[in-house]
C-alpha positions as CSV (number, residue, x, y, z in Angstrom):
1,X,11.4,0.6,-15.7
2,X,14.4,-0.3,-13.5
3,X,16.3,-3.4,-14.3
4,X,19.7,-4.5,-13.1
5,X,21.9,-5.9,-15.5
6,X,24.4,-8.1,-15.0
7,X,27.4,-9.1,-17.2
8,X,28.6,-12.4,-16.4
9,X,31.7,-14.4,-16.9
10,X,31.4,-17.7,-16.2
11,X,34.2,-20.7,-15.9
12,X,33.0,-23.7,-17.4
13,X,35.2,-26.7,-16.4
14,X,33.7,-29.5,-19.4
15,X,30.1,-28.4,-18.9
16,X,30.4,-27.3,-22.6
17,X,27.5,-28.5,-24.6
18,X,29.8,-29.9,-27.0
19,X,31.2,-32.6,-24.1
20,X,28.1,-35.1,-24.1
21,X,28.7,-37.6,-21.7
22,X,28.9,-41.0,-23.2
23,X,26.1,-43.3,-22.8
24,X,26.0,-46.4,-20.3
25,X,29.1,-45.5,-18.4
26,X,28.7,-44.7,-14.7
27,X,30.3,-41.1,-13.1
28,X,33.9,-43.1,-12.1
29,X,34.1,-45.5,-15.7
30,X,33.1,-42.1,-17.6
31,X,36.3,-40.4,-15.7
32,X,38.6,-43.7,-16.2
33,X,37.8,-43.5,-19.7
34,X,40.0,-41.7,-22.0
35,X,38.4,-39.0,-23.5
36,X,38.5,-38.1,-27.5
37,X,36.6,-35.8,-30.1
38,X,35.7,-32.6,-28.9
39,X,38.6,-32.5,-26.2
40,X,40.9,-33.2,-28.8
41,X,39.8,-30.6,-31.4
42,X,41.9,-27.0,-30.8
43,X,39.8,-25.2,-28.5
44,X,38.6,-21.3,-29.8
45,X,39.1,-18.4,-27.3
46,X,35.6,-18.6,-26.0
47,X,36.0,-22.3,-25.8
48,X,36.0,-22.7,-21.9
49,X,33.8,-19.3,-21.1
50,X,30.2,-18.0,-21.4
51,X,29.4,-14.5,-21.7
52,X,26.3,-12.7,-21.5
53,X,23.6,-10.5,-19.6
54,X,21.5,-11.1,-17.2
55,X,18.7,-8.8,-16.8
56,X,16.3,-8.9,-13.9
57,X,13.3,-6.1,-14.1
58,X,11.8,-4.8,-11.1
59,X,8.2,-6.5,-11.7
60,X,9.9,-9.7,-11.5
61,X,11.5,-8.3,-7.8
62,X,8.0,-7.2,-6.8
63,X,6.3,-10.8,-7.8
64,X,8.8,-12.2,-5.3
65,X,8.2,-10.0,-2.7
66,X,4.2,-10.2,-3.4
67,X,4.4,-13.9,-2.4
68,X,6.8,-14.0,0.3
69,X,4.7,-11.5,2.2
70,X,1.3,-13.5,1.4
71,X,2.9,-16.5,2.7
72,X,3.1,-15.0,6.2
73,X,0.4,-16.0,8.6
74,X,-1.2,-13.2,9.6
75,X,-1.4,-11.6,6.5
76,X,-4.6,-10.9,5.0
77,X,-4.0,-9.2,1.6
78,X,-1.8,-6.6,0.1
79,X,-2.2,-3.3,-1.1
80,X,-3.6,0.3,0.5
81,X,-7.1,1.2,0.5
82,X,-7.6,3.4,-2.9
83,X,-5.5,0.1,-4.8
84,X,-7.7,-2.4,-3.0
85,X,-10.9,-0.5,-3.8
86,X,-9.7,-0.2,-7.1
87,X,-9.4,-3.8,-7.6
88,X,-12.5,-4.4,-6.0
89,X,-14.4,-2.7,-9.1
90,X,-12.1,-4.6,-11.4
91,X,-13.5,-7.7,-9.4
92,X,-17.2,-6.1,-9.9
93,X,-17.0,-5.2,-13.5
94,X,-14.9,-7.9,-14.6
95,X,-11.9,-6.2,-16.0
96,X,-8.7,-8.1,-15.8
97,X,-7.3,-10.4,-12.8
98,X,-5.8,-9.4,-9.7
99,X,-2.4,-7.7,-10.3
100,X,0.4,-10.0,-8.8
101,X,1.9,-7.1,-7.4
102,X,-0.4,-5.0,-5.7
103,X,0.5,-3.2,-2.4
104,X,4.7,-3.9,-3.2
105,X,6.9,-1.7,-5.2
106,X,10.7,-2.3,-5.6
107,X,13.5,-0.4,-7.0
108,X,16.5,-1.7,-8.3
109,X,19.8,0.2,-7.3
110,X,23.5,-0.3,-8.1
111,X,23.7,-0.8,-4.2
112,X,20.9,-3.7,-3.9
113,X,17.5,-3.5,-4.1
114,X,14.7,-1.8,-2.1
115,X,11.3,-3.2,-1.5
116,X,8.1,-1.3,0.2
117,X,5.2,-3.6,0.8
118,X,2.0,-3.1,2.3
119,X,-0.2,-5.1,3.9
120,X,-3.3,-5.9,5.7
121,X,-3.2,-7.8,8.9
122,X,-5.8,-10.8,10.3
123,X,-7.2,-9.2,13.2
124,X,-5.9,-11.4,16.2
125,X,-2.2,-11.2,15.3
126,X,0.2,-9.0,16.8
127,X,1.3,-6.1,14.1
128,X,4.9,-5.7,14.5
129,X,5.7,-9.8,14.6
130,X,3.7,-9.7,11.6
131,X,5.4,-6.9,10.2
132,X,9.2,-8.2,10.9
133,X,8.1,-11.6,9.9
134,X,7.2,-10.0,6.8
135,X,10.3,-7.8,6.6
136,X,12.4,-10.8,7.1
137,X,10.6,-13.5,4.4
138,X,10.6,-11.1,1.7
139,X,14.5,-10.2,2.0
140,X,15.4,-13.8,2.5
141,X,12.8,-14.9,-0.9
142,X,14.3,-12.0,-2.7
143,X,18.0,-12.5,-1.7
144,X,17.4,-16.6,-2.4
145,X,15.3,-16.6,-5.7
146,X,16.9,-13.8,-7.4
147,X,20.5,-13.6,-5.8
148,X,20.3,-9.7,-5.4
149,X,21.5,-7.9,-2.5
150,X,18.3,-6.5,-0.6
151,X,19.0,-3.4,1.6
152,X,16.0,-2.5,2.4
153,X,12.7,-3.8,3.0
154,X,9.8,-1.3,4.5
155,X,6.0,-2.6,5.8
156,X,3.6,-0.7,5.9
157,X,0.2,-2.3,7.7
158,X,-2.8,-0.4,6.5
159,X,-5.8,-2.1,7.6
160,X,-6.8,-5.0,9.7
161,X,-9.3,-7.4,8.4
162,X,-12.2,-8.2,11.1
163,X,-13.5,-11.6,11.6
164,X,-15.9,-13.0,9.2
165,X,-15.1,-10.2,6.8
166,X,-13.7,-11.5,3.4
167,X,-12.2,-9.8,0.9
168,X,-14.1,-6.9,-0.6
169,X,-15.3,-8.3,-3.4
170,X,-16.4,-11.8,-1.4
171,X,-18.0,-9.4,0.8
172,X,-20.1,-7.8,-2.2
173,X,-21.6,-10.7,-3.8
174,X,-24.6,-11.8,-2.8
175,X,-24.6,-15.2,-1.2
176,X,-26.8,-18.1,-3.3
């Protein structure tokens, strides 16, 4: 498994869980007011920092990407054919729920992180605005909601869905 870790050093100015802010006084009366207790106790070295790690696996990187590319009209589902077909006998047999992140992989790098994606396209919609609209959501969603450094993001568009043809699955059941 690929994680990034991330140690972290961050500046505190009174956010300190051992500042409460007193009760029934308004953000200008509770800086008029003079402060006392935990202000006025000697302060330890670690006192006005917070250490620690952050750790960020690339699952978590591929669930974001999975849902920024689904958001994008025009795509259909996600995943080549042997991993749809694949989860179509899941479907059939019952075995487990759709993986979250089918059709994306992502690896994390000390450089940023890299995310491939494949997808199917709604028949009707141009491919390559589909594609870069896809390319461009999941580097922004990734960038945003993780605050990593993306570098690359490569679609791949492996089928088209045809009118009136659902899912696989869908398509397999017989109707009531």
């Amino acid at each position: 498994m690929t994680e990034v870790v991330a140690e972290e050093h961050t500046e505190l100015a009174g956010e300190l869980p051992d500042e409460p802010a007193e009760e029934g006084l308004t953000g200008q009366e509770a800086a008029s007011e003079p402060r006392t207790g935990a202000a006025d106790a000697p302060a330890g070295p670690a006192a006005d920092e917070l250490r620690g790690r952050i750790t960020v696996a690339d699952e978590v990187v591929e669930k974001v990407a999975a849902l920024a590319a689904l958001e994008i009209t025009g795509v259909a589902d996600l995943g080549g054919d042997l991993e749809r077909a694949f989860e179509s006998v899941r479907d059939r047999i019952g075995i487990g729920a759709k993986r979250a992140t089918q059709g994306v992989q992502a690896k994390i790098l000390e450089q940023g992180v890299t995310v491939d994606v494949t997808i199917v396209i709604v028949y009707g919609h141009v491919v390559m605005d589909v594609a870069r609209e896809v390319k461009l959501n999941v580097a922004r969603s990734v960038s945003r909601m993780l605050g990593m450094r993306v570098t690359e993001v490569n679609v791949t568009v492996d089928d088209v869905r045809l009118p009136g043809e659902g899912r696989p699955a869908e398509a397999a059941e017989p109707a009531a």
